[in-house]
MDAnalysis code that builds the backbone (N, CA, C; Angstrom):
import MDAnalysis as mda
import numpy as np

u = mda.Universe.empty(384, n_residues=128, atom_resindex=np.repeat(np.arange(128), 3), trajectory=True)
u.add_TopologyAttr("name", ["N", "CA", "C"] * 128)
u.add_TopologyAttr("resid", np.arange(1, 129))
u.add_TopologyAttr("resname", ["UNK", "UNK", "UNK", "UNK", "UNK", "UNK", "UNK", "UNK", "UNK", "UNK", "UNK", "UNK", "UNK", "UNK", "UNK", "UNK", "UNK", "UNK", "UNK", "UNK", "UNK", "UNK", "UNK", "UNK", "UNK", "UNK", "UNK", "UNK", "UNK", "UNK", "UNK", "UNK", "UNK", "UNK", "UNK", "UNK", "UNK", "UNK", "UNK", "UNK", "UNK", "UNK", "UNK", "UNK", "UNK", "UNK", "UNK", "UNK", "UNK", "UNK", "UNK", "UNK", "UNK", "UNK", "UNK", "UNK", "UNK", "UNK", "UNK", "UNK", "UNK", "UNK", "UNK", "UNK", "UNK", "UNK", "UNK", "UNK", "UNK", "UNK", "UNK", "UNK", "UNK", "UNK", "UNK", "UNK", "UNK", "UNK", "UNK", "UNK", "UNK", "UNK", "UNK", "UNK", "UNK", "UNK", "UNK", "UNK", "UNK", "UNK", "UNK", "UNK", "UNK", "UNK", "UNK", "UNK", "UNK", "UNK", "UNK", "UNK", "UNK", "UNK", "UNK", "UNK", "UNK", "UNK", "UNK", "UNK", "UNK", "UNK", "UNK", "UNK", "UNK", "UNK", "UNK", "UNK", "UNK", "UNK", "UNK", "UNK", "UNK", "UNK", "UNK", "UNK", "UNK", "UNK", "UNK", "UNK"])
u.atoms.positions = np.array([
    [-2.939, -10.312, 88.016],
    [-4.382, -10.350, 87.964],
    [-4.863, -10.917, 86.628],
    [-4.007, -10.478, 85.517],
    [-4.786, -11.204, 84.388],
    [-4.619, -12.733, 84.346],
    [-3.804, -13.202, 84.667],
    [-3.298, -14.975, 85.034],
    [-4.668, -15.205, 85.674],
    [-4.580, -14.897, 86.840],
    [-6.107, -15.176, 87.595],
    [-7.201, -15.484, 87.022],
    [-7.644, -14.393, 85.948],
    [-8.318, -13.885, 85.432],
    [-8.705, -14.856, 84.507],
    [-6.949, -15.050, 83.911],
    [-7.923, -16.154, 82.386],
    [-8.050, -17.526, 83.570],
    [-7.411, -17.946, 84.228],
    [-7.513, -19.216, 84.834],
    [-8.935, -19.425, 85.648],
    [-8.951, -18.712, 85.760],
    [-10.676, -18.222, 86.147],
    [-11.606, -19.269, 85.074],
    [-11.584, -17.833, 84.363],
    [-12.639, -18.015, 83.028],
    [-12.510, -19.734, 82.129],
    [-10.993, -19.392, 82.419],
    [-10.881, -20.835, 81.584],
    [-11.888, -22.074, 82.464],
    [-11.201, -21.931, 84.018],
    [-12.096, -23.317, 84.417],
    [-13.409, -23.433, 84.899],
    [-14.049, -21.957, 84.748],
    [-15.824, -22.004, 83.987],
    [-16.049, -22.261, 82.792],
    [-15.384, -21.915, 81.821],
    [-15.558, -22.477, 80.694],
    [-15.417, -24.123, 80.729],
    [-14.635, -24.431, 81.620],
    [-14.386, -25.880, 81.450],
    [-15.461, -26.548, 82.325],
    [-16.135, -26.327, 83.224],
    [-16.500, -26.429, 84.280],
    [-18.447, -26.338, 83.474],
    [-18.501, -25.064, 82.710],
    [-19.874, -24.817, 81.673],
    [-19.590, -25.707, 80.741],
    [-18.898, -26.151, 79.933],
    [-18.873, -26.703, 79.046],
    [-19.743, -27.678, 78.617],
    [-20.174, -28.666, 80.229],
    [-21.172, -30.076, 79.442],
    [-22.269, -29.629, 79.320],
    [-23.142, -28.440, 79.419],
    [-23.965, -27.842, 80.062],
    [-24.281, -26.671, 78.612],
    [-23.275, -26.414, 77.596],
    [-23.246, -25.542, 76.275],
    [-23.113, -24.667, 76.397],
    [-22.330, -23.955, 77.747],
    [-22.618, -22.606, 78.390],
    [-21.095, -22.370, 78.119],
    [-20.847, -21.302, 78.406],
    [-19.237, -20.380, 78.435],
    [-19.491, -19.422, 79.563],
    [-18.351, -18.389, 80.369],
    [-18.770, -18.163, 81.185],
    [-19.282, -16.618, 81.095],
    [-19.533, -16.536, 79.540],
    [-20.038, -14.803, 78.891],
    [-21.344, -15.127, 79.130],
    [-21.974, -16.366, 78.465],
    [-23.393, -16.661, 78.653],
    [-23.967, -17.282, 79.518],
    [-23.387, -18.035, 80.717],
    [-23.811, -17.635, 82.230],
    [-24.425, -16.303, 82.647],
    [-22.774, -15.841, 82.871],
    [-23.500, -14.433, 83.139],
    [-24.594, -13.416, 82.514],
    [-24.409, -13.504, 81.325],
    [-26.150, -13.217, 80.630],
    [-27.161, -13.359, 81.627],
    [-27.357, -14.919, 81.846],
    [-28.552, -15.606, 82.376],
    [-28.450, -15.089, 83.595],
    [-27.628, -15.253, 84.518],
    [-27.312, -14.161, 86.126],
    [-28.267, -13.446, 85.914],
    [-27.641, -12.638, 84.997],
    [-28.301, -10.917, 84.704],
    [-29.629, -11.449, 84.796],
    [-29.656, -11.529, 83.710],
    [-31.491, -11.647, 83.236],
    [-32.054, -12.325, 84.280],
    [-31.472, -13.417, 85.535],
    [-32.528, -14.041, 86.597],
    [-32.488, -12.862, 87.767],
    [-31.740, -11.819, 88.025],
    [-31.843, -11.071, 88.803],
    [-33.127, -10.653, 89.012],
    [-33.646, -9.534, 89.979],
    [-34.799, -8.817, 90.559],
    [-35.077, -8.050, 89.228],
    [-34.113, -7.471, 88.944],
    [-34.441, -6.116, 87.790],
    [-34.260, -6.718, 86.960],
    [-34.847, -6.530, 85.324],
    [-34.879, -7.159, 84.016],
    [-33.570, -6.112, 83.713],
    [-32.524, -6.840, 82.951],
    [-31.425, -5.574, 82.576],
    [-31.929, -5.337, 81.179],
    [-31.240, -4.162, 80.484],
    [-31.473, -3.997, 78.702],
    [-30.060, -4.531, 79.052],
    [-29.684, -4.838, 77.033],
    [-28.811, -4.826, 76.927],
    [-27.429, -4.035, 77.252],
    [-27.584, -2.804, 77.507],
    [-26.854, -1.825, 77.359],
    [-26.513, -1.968, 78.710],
    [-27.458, -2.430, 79.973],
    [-26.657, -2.654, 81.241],
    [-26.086, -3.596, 81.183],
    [-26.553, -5.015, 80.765],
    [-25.395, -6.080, 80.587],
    [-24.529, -5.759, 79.805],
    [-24.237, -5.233, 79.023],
    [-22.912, -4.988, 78.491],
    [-21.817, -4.004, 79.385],
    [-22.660, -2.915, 80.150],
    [-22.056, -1.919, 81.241],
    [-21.245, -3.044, 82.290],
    [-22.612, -3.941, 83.043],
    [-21.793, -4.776, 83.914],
    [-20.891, -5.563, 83.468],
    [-20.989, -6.339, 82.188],
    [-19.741, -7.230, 81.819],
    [-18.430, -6.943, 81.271],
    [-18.628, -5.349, 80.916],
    [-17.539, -4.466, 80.702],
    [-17.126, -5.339, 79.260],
    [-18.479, -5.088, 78.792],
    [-18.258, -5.900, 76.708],
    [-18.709, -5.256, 75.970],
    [-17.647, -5.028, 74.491],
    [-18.932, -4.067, 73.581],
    [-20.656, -4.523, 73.587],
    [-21.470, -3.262, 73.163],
    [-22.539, -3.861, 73.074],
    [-22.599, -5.042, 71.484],
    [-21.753, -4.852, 70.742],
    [-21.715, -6.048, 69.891],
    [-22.101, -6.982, 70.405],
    [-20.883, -7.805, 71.435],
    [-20.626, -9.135, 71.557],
    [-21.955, -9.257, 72.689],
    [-22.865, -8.152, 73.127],
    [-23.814, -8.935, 74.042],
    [-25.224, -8.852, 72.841],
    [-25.118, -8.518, 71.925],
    [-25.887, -8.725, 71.101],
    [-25.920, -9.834, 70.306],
    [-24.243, -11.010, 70.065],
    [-24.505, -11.369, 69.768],
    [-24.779, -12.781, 70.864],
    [-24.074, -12.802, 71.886],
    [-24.674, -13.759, 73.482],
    [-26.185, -13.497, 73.488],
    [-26.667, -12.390, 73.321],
    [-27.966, -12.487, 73.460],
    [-29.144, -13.352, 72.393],
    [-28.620, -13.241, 71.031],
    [-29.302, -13.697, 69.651],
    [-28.292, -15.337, 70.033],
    [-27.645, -15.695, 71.043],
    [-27.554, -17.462, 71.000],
    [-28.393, -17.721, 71.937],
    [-28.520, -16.997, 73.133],
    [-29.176, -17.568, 74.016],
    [-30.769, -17.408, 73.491],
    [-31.198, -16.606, 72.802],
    [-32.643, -16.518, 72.395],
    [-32.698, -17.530, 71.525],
    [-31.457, -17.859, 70.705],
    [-31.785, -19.022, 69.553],
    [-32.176, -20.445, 70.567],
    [-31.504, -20.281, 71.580],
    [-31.524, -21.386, 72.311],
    [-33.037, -21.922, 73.460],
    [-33.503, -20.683, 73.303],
    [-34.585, -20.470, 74.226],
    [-34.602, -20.443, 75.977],
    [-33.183, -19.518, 75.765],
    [-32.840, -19.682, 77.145],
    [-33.414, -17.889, 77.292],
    [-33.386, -17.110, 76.844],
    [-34.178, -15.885, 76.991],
    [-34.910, -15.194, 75.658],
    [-35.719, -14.302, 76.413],
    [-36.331, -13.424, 75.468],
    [-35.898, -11.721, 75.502],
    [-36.476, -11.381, 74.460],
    [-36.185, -9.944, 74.156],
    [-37.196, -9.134, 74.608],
    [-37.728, -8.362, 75.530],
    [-38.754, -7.530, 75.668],
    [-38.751, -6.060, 75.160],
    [-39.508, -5.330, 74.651],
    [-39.586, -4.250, 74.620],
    [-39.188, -3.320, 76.501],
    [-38.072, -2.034, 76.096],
    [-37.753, -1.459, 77.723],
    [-38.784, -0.427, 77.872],
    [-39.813, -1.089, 78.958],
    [-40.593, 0.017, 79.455],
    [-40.145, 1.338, 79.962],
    [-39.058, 1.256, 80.208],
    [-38.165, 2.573, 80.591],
    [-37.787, 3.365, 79.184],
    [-37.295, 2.499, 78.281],
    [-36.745, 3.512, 77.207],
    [-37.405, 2.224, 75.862],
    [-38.139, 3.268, 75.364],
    [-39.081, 2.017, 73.801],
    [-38.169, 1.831, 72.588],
    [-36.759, 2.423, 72.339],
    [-36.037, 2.049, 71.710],
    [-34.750, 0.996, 72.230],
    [-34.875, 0.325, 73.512],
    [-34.358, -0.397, 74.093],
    [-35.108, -1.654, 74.386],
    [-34.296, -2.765, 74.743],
    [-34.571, -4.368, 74.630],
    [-34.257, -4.446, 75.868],
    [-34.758, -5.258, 76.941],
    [-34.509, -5.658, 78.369],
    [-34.382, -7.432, 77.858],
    [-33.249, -7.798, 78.739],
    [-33.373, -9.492, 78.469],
    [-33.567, -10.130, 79.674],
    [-34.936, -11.477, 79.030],
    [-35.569, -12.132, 80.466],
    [-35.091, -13.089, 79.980],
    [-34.992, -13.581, 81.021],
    [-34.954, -15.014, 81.164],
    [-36.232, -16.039, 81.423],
    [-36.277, -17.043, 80.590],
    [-37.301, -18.188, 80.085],
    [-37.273, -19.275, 81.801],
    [-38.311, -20.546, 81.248],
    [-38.306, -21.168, 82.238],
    [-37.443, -21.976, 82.016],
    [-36.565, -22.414, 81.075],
    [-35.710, -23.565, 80.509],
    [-34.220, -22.521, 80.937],
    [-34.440, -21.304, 80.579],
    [-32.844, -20.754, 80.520],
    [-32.559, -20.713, 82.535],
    [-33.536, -20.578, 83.536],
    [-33.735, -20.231, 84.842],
    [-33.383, -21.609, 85.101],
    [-34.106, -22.983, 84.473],
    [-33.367, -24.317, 84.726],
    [-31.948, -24.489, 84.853],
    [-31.660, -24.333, 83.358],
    [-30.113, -24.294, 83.037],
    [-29.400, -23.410, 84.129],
    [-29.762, -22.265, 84.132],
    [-28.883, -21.406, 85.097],
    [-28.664, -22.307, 86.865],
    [-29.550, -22.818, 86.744],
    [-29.803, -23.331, 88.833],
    [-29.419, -25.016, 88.525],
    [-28.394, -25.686, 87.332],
    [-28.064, -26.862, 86.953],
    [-26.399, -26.076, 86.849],
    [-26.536, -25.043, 86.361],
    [-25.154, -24.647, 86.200],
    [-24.111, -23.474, 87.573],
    [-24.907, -23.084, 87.975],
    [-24.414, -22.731, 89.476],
    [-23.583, -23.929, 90.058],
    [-23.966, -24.867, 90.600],
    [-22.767, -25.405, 91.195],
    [-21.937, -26.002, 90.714],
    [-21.935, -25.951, 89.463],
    [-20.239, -26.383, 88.664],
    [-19.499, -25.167, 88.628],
    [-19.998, -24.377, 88.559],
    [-19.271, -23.024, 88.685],
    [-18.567, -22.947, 89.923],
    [-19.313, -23.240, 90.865],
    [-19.324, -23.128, 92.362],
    [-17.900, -24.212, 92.552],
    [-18.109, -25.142, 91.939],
    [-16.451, -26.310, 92.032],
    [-15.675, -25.748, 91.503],
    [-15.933, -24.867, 90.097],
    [-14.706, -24.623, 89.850],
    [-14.095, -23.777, 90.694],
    [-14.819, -22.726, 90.977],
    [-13.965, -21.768, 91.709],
    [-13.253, -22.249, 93.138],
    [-14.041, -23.401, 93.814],
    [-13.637, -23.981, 94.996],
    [-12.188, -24.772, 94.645],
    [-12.021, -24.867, 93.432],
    [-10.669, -25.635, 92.802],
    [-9.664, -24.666, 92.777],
    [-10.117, -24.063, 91.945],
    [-9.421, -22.802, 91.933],
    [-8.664, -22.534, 93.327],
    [-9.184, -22.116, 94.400],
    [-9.368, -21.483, 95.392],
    [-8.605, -22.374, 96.801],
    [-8.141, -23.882, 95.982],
    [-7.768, -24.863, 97.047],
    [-6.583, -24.493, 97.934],
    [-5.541, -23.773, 97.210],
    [-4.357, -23.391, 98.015],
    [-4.589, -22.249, 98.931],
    [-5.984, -21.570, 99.128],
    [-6.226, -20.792, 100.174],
    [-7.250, -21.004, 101.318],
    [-6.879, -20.925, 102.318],
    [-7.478, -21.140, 103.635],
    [-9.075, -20.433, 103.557],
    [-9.946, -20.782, 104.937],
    [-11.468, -20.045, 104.322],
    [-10.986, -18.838, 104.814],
    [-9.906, -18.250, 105.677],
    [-10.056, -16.811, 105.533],
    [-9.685, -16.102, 104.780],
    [-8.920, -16.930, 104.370],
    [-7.961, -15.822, 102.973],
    [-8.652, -15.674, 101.615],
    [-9.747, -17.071, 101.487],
    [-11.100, -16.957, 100.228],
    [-12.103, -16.295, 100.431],
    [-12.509, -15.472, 102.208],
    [-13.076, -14.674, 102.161],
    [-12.684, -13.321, 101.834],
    [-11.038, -13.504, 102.199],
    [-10.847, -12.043, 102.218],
    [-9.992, -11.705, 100.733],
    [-10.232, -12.612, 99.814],
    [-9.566, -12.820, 98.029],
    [-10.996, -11.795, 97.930],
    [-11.975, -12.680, 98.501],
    [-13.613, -12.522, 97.583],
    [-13.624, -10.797, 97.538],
    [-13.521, -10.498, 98.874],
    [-14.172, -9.383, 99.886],
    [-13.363, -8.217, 98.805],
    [-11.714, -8.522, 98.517],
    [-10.817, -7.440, 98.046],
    [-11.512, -7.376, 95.933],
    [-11.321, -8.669, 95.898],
    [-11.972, -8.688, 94.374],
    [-13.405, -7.915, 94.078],
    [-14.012, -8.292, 94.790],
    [-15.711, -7.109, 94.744],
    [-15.444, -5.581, 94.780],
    [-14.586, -5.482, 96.462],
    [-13.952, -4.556, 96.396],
    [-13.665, -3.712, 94.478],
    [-12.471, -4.512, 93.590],
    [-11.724, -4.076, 92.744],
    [-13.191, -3.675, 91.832],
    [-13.927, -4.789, 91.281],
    [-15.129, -5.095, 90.673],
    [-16.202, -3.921, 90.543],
    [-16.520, -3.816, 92.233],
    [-17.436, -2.881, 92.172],
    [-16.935, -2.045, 93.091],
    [-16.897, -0.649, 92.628],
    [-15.674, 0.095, 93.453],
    [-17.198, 1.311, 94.266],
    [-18.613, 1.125, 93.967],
    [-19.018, 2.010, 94.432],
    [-19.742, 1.457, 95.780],
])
């Protein structure tokens, strides 16, 4: 699983690359285009990262003006991160390179066996 894992990441990273993205600060932007605004402290829960390193993904992507910092109406000593109209661009320019890579990735398996990779990995991912 960890082979997978980096070969994964590696060919989003390779795949984000023309684009200035990696595949830590994708997923940022995911987060933040979702329904719910996350704080930091859930993106770091879901990406399973200290809250360091999403503090500091968060202070590039704000340098970048791909999101902002809001005050958390839920908790006032907490930051929720949105996403901008430029970072929501980038994100819907960078979806389907992602989308190749993984289809590369994924070439030596049939569509049932990439449904049923997907189905067992979510499975592992999200176990509730």
């Amino acid at each position: 699983m960890a082979r997978a894992n980096a070969l994964s990441i590696a060919a989003g990273n390779a795949a984000l690359a023309p684009l200035g993205l990696r595949v830590r600060s994708y997923s940022v932007l995911a987060l933040a285009a979702g329904e719910t605004r996350p704080s930091q402290r859930e993106v770091s829960d879901h990406l399973r990262l200290d809250p360091s390193q999403v503090v500091a993904l968060v202070d590039d992507l704000q340098r970048r003006g791909l999101v902002t910092r809001e005050p958390d109406p839920r908790d006032r000593r907490a930051n929720v991160v949105v996403i901008t109209a430029p970072g929501r661009a980038l994100l819907d320019e960078a979806r389907p390179a992602i989308l190749a890579a993984e289809r590369e990735l994924h070439t030596g398996l049939d569509d049932g066996e990439r449904r049923q990779l997907t189905t067992l990995l979510r499975r592992v991912a999200f176990p509730d």
